[in-house]
SESE-228168 format. One record per residue: residue in three letters; chain; x, y, z of N, C-alpha, C in turn. Coordinates in Angstrom, 3 decimals. Layout:
residues N
['ALA' 'A' [X Y Z] [X Y Z] [X Y Z]]
...
This chain:
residues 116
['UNK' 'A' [53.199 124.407 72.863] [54.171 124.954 71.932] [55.084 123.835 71.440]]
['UNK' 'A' [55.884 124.179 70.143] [56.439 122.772 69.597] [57.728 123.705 68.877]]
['UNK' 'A' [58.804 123.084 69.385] [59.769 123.216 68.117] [59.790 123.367 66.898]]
['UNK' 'A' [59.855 124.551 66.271] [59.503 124.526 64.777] [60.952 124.931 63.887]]
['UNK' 'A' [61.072 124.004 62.463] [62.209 124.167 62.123] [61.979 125.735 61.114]]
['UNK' 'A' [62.670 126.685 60.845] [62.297 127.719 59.897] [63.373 127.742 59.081]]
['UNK' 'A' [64.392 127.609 59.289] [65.767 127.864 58.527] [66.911 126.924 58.264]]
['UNK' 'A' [67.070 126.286 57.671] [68.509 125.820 57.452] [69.493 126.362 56.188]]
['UNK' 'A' [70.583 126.564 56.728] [71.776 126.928 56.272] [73.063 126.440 56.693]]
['UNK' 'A' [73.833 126.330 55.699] [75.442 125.492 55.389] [76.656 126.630 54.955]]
['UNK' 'A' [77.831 126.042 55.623] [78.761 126.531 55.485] [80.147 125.848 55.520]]
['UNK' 'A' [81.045 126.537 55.329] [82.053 126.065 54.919] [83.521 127.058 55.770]]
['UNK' 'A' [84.491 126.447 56.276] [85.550 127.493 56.961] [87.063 126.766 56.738]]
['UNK' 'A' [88.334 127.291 56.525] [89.339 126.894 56.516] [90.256 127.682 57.942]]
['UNK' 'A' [91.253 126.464 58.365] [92.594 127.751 58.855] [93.464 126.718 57.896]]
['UNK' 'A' [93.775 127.604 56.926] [95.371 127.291 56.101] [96.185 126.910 56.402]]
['UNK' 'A' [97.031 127.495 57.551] [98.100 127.752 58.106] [98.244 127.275 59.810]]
['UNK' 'A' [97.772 127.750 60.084] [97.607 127.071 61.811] [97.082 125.777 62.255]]
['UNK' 'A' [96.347 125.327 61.868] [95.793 124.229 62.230] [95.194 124.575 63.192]]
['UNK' 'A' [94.101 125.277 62.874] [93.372 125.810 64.563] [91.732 125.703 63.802]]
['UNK' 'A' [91.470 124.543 64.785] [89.992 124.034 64.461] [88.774 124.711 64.813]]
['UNK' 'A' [89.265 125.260 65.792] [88.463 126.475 66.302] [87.985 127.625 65.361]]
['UNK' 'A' [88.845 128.158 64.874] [89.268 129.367 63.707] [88.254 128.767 62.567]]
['UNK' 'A' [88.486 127.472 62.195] [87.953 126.516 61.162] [86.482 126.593 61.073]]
['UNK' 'A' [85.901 126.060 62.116] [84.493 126.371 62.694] [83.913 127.798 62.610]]
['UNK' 'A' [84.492 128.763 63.177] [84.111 130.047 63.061] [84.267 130.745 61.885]]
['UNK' 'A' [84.657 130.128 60.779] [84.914 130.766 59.638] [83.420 129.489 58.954]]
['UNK' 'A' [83.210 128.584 59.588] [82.339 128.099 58.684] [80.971 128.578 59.004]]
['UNK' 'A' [81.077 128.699 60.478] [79.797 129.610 60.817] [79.387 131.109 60.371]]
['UNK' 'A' [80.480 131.842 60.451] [80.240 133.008 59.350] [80.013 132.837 58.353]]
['UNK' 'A' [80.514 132.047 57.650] [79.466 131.692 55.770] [78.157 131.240 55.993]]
['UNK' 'A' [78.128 130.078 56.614] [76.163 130.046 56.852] [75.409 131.470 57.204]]
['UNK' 'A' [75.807 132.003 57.938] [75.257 133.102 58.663] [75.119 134.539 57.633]]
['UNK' 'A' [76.266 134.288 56.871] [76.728 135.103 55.959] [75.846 135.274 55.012]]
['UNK' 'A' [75.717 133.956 54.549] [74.589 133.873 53.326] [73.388 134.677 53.152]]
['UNK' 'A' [72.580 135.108 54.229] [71.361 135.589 54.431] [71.283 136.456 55.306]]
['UNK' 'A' [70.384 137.396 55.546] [69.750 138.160 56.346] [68.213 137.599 57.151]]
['UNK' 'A' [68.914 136.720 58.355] [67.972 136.114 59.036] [66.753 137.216 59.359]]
['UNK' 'A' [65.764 137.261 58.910] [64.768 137.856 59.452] [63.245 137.456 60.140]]
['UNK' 'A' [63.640 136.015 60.297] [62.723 134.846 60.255] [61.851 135.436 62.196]]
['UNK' 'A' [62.451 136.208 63.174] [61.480 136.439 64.113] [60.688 137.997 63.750]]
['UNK' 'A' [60.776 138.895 62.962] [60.141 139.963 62.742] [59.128 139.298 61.940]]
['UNK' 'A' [59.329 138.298 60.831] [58.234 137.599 59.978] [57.198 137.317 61.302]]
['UNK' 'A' [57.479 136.366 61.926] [56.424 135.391 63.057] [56.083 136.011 64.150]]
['UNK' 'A' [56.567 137.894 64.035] [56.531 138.000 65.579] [57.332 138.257 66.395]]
['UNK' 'A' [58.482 137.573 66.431] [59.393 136.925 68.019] [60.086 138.064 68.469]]
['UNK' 'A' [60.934 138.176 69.324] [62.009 138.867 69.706] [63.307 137.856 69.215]]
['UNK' 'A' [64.202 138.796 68.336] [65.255 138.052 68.041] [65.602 136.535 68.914]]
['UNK' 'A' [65.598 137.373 70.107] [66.271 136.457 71.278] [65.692 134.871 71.477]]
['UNK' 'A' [64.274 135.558 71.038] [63.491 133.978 70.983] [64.269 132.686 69.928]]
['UNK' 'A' [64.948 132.916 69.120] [65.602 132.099 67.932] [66.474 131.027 68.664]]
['UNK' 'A' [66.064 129.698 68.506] [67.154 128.465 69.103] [67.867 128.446 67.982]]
['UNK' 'A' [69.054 128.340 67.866] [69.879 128.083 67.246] [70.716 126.251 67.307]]
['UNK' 'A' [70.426 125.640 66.372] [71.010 124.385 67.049] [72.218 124.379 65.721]]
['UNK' 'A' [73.526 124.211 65.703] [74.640 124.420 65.053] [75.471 123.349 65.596]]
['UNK' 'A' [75.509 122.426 64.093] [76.683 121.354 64.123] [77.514 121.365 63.280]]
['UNK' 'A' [78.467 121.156 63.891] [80.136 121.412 62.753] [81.009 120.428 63.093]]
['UNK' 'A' [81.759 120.086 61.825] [82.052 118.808 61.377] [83.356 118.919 61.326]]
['UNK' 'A' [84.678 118.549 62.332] [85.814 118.776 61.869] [86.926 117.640 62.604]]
['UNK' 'A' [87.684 117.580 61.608] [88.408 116.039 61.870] [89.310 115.961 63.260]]
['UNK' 'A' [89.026 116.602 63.914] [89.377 116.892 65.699] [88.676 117.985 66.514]]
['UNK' 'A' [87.441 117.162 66.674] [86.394 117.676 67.548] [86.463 118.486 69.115]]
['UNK' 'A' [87.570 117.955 69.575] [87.894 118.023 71.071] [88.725 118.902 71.195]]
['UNK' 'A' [89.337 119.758 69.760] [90.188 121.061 69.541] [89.310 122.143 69.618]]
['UNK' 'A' [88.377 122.198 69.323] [86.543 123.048 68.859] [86.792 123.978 70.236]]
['UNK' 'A' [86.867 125.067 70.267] [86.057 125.907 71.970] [84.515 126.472 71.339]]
['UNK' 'A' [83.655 125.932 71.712] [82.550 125.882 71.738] [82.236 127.169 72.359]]
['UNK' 'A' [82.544 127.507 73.380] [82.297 128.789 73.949] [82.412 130.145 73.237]]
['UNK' 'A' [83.785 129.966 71.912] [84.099 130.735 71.544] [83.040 131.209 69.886]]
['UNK' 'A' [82.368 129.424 69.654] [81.613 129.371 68.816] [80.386 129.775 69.375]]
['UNK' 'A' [79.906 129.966 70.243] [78.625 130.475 70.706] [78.499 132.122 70.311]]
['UNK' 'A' [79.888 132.661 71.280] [79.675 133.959 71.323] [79.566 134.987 69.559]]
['UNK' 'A' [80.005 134.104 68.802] [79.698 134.559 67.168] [77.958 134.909 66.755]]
['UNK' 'A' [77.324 134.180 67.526] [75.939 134.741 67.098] [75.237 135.871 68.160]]
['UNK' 'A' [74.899 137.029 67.354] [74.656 138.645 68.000] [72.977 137.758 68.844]]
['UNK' 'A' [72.569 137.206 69.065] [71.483 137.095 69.535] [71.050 135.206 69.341]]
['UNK' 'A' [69.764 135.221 70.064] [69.182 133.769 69.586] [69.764 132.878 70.854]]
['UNK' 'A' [69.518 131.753 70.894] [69.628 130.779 72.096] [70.651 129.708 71.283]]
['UNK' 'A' [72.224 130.272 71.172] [72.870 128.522 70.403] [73.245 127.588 70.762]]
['UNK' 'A' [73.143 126.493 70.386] [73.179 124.963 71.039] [74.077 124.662 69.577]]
['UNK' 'A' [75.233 124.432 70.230] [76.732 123.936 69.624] [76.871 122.242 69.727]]
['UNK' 'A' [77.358 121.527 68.552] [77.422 120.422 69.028] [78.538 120.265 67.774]]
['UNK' 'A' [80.004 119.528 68.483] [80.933 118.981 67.055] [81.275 118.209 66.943]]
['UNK' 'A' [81.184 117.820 65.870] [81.077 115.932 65.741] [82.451 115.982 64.473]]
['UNK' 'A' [82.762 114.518 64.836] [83.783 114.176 63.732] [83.327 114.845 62.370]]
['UNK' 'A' [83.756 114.935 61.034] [83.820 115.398 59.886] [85.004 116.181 59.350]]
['UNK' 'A' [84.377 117.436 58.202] [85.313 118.236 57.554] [86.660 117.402 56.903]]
['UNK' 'A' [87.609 118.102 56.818] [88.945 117.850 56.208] [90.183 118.073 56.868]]
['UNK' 'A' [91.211 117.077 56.931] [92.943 117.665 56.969] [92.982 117.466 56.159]]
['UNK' 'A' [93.711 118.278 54.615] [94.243 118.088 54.144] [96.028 118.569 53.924]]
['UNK' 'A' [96.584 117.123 54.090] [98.361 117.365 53.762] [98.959 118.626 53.155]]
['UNK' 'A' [99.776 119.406 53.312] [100.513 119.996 52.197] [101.680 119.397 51.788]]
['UNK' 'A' [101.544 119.332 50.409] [102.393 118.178 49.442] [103.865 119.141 49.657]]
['UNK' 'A' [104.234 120.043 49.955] [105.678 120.664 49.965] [106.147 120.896 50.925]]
['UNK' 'A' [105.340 121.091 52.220] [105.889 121.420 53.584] [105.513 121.102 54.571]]
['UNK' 'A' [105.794 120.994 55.857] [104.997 120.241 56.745] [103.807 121.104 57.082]]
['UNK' 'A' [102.461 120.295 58.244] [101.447 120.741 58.547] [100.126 120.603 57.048]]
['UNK' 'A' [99.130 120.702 57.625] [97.737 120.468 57.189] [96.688 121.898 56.981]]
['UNK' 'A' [96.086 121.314 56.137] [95.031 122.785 55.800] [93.886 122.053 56.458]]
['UNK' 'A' [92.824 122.712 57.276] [92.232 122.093 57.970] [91.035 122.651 57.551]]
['UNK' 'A' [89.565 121.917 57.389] [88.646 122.374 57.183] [87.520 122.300 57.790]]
['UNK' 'A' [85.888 122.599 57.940] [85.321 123.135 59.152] [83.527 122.607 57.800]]
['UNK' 'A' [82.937 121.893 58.522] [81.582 122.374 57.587] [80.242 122.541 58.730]]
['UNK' 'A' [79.844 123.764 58.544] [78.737 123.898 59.619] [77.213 124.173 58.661]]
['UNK' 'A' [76.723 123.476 60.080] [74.804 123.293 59.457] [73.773 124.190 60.399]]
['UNK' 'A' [73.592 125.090 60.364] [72.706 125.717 61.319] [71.434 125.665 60.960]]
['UNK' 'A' [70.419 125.200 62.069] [69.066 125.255 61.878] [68.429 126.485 62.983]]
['UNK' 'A' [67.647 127.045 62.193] [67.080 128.408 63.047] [65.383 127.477 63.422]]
['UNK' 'A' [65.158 127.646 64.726] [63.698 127.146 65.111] [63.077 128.597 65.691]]
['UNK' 'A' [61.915 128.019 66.226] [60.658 129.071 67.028] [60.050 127.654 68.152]]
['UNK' 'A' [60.060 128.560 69.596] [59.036 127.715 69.824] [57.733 128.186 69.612]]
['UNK' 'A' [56.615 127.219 68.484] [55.513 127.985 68.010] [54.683 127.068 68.329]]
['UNK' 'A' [53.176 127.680 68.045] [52.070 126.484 68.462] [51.807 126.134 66.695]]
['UNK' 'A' [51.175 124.641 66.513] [51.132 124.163 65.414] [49.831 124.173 64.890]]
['UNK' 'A' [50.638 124.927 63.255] [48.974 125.034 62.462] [48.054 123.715 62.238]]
['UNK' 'A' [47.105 124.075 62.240] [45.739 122.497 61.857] [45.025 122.995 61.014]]
């Protein structure tokens, strides 16, 4: 059996107001997720559950991220969280604090055997 890629999808998340990177992430993972109606294990077969999920999100303070909290957002599938530097602070020009932004990439796999 081999890792097979089936899906990729992108997203995008803000917290405005808080500066909570966490929030940031989970709002970017709901837009990827958002976008579509994954149906990619009823196509091949699988049981939902079979779906690896590998999800990287990009935000300019990585070590703020609860990962745990980003896992529990997907109803099913196996997710493998990983957050790496990226996304945005951006300043607010009138008051103090930052608008903070979040960009996530989710790839949906199968472990499948390979066509010849």
């Amino acid at each position: 059996m081999a890792k097979t890629r089936v899906l990729v999808e992108f997203g995008m998340g803000t917290s405005l107001r808080r500066e909570d990177y966490t929030e940031a992430a989970l709002r970017a993972i709901k837009d990827a997720l958002w976008h579509n109606s994954v149906n990619m294990a009823e196509l091949f077969g699988f049981p939902k559950e079979a779906m690896i999920i590998d999800a990287e999100i990009g935000v300019q303070n990585p070590d703020q991220v609860d990962k745990d909290a980003l896992k529990a957002i997907f109803p099913y599938g196996q997710p493998n969280i990983t957050v790496t530097h990226g996304g945005l602070d951006i300043e607010k020009p009138h008051t103090e604090g930052r608008t903070v932004t979040a960009n996530a990439a989710i790839v949906v796999s199968f472990d499948m055997e390979a066509v010849v």
